[in-house]
N, C-alpha and C positions, 0 to 999 in steps of 0.2 A: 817288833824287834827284827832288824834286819840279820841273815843268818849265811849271806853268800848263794841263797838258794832262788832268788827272785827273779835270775834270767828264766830257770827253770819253769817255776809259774807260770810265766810270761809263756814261755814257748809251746808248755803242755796245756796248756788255756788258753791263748789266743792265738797264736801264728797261727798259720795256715797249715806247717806243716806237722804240727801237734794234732790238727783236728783231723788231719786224715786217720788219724787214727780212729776217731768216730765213722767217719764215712767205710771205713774196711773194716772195721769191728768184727763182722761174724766168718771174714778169713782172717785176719790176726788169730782170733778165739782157737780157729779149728788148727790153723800151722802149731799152734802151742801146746794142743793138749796132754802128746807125751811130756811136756816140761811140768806141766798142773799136776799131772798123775802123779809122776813122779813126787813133786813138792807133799799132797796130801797121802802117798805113802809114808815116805818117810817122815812125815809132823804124823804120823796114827792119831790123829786124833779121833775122839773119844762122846759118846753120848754127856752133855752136859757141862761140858768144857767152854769157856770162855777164850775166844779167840780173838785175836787181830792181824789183819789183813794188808801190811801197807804197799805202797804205789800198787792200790787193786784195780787202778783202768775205772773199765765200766763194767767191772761187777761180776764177770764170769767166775773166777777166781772165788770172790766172796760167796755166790749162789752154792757152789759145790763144797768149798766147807760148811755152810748152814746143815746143808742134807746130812754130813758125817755127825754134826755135832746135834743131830734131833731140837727137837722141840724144848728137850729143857735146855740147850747153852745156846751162845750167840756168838754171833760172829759181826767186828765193827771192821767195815770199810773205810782205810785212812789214803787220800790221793791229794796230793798239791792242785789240781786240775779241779775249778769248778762244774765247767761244762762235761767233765769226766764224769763225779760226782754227780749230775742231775740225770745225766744219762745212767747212771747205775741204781740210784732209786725208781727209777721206771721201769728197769726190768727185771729188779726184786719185786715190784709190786704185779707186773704184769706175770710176773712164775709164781705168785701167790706166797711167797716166803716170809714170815714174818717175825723171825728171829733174827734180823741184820738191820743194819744204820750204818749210815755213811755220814763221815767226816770229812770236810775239807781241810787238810794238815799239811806241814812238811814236819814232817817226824825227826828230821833232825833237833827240832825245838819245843814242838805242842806238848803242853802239857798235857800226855795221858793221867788219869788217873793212876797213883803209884799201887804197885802190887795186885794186878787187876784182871791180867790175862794170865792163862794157863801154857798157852801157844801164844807164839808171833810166826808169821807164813807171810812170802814173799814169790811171786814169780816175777821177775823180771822188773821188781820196783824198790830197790835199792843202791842201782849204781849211779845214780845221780847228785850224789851227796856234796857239797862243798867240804864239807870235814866230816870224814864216813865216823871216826871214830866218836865226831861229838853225838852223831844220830846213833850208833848203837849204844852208848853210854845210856841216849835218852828214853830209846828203846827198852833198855833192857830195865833200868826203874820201874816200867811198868808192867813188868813179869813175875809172877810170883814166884818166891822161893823153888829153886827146883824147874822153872818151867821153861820151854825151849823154841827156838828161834829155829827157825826151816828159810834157807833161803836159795833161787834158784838163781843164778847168773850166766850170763857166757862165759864159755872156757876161751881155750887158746885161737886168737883168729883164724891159723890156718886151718882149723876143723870143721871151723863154721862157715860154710861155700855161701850161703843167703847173704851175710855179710862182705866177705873177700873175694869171690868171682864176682859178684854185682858192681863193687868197689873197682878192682882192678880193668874190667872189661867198659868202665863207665869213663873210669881214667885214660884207658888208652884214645877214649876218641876226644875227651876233650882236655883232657888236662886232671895234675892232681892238685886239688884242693888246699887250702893252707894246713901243716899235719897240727894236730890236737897234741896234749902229751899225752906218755900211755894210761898216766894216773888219771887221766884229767875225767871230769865227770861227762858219763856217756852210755854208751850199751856195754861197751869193750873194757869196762875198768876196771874190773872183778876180774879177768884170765889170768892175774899171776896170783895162783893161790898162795904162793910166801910170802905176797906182798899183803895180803888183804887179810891172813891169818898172823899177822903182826897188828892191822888195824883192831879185827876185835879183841886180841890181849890187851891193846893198852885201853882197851875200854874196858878192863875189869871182865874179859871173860874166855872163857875156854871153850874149846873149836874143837868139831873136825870134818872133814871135808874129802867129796867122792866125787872124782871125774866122770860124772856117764857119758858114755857112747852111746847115740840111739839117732831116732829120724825124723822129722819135721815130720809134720803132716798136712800140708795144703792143700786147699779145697779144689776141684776144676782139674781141668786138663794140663798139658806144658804150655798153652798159649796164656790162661789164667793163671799159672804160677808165677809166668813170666811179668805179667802184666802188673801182677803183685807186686813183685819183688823192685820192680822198677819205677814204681809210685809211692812207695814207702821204704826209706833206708838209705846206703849207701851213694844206691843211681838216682835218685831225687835229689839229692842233696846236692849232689855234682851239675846236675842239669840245674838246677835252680842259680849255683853259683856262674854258673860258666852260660845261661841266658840260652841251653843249648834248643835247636831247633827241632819239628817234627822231623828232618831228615835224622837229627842225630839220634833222636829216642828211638825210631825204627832200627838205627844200626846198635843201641845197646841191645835193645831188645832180643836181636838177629844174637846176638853173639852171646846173650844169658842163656838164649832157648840152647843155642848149639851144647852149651855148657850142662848147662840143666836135665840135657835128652839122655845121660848117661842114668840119671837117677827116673827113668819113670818107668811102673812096674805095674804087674798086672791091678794094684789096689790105686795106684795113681801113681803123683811125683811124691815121694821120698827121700827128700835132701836131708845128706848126712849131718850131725850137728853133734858137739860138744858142749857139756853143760858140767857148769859147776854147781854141787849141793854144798853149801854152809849149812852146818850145824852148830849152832851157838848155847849152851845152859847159863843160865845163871846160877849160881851156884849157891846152895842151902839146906 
């Protein structure tokens, strides 16, 4: 069944620029852990709890709710991304975890098992949805009575410097991109909380929702943040579009560090960010 979501597939499993994110996995992992902490604070989840995990990547996400939810509950890995998915069954198997399974899904449509999970947890793998409301609708069928949805997204762009300095200093040398809408599915689609807390009403369910303040945390020095930052995200994208040259990646580059050198502290670089927590119950 086609569901609107098959560019997505497509890009999160085959492009090129989907599988960097295989290739940078263990600095993705590390820039995001205050957003994980976060996420598995607020889901508390529980010894014995049945969870689900969706757009979990390659598996970081899933590994650290296994540990919260012991030996007797589980936790399923659901990701649009085959090449995602096989990469995160390797390294549940290689951490010895044996209370997780991964699914290749788009949760807008897979039939979950109805009334199944305790929790549903998200970081950063939700805002991709063609119709968010039909995927939380479908989502939430498979929650039991009572049980709750934790989800972690960007907040407002101008918070989030990884995104909008990279963006803007990328743009200035060669050009801005064709614009996306704001709704439109991407990283940035979930920053207007009144918009998106209208989405899960008309899916049948009640919200509530916490802006944090807090800091990235990427791995390396300011030349390896930089390096990061400009091979996955805004300045990739741009370079990619606009064919741009080693002269020009050296001058984004030149111009992320200058940007970036405000945020580096005695623990390393520490780029400010905004993050939205949904909380969604189903209710019973």
């Amino acid at each position: 069944m086609e569901t609107g979501n098959e560019d997505q597939a497509a890009y999160w499993g085959q492009s090129a620029s989907g599988q960097k994110w295989l290739t940078f996995e263990d600095q993705l992992d590390a820039n995001h852990v205050p957003v994980l902490d976060l996420v598995l604070e607020k889901a508390a989840l529980r010894p014995g709890m049945q969870v689900l995990d969706i757009g979990c990547g390659t598996g970081a996400s899933v590994i650290a709710a296994a540990a919260q939810v012991g030996e007797s509950g589980f936790v399923t890995g659901a990701d649009i991304s085959e090449p995602f998915m096989e990469r995160a069954r390797a390294r549940g198997a290689a951490a010895g975890v044996s209370n997780v399974d991964f699914t290749v899904a788009d949760a807008q449509s897979y039939p979950f098992k109805p009334e199944s999970y305790d929790a549903i947890i998200s970081r950063f793998g939700v805002m991709f949805f063609a119709d968010p409301v039909a995927a939380f609708a479908n989502m939430a069928r498979a929650l039991r009575p009572g049980g709750q949805m934790t989800f972690a997204t960007w907040g407002p762009l101008a918070g989030n410097p990884w995104f909008s300095v990279t963006h803007k200093i990328a743009a200035s040398r060669l050009g801005s991109p064709p614009k996306l809408g704001a709704d439109a599915p991407g990283p940035m689609a979930f920053q207007d909380v009144e918009r998106v807390t209208g989405l899960f009403n008309a899916a049948g369910l009640s919200v509530q929702v916490e802006t944090h303040d807090m800091h990235l945390t990427p791995l390396g020095t300011l030349s390896d943040v930089v390096a990061l930052s400009t091979r996955v995200g805004p300045a990739a994208r741009i370079m990619g579009l606009f064919e741009g040259t080693e002269e020009d990646a050296a001058a984004i580059a030149e111009g992320v560090a200058d940007a970036f050198s405000a945020h580096v502290t005695p623990d390393g670089v520490r780029l400010p960010a905004l993050i939205n927590l949904f909380q969604a119950r189903r209710d019973g």
